[in-house]
C-alpha positions in Angstrom: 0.0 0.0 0.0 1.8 3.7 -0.8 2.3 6.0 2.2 2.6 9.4 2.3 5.9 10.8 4.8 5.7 14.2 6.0 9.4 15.2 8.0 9.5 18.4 9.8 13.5 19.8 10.9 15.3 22.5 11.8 17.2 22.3 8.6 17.6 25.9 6.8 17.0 26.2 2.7 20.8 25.9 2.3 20.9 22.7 4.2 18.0 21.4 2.3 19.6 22.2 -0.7 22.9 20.7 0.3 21.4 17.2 1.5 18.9 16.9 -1.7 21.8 17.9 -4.3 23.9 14.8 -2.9 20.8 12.8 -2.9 18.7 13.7 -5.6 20.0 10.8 -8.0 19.7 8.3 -5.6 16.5 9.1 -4.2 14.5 9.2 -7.9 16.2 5.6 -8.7 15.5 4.5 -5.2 12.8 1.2 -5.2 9.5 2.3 -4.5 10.0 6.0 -4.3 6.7 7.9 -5.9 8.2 11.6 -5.3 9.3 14.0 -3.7 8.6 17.8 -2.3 10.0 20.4 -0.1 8.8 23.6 1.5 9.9 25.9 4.2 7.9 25.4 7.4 6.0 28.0 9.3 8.5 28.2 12.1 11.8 28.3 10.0 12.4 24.7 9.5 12.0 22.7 6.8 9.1 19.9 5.6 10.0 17.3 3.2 6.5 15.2 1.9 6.9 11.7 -0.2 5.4 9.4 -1.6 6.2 6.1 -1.4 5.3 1.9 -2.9 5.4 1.2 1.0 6.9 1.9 4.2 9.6 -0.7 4.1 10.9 0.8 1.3 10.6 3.8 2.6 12.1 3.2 5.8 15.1 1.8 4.6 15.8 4.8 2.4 15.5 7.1 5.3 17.3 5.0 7.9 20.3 4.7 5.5 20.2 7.9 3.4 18.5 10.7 5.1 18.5 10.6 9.1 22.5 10.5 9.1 22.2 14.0 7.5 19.7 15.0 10.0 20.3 17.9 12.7 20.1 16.1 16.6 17.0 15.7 17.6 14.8 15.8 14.6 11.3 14.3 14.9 10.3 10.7 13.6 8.4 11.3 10.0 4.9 10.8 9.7 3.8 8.0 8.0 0.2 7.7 6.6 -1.5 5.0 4.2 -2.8 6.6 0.8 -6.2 5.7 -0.2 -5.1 6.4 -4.2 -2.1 8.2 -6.0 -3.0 9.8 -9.5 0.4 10.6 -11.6 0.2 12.6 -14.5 0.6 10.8 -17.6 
């Protein structure tokens, strides 16, 4: 079943932008990853939302790729079943 992840850090845009320029490649080829967005959050952090196939697959690409990279302390993502995901064709 795909998931939607919602991650919420302290990261600024510059670290964003550093972490996702390494892992950019990786992450699109990665198995089961959907897609991927980023915004600033309210409070000057950082939210990162994807879609994934499923949260194993997900997990493992965050375990291995993305929480090293992570400030101290950063919050577990949320992880939520998706109902339907419409791409356009």
């Amino acid at each position: 079943m795909a998931i939607v992840m919602t991650s919420t850090s302290q990261m600024t845009s510059s670290q964003y932008d550093q972490v996702i320029a390494h892992l950019a490649a990786e992450l699109a080829a990665a198995e089961g990853f959907i897609a991927h967005f980023a915004r600033p959050g309210a409070d000057g952090g950082w939210t990162v939302i994807e879609v994934w196939e499923s949260e194993q697959q997900q997990a493992a690409w965050y375990d291995a790729k993305v929480r090293p990279h992570l400030p101290p302390g950063s919050p577990e993502p949320g992880i939520r079943p998706l109902h339907n995901v419409l791409l356009a064709s």
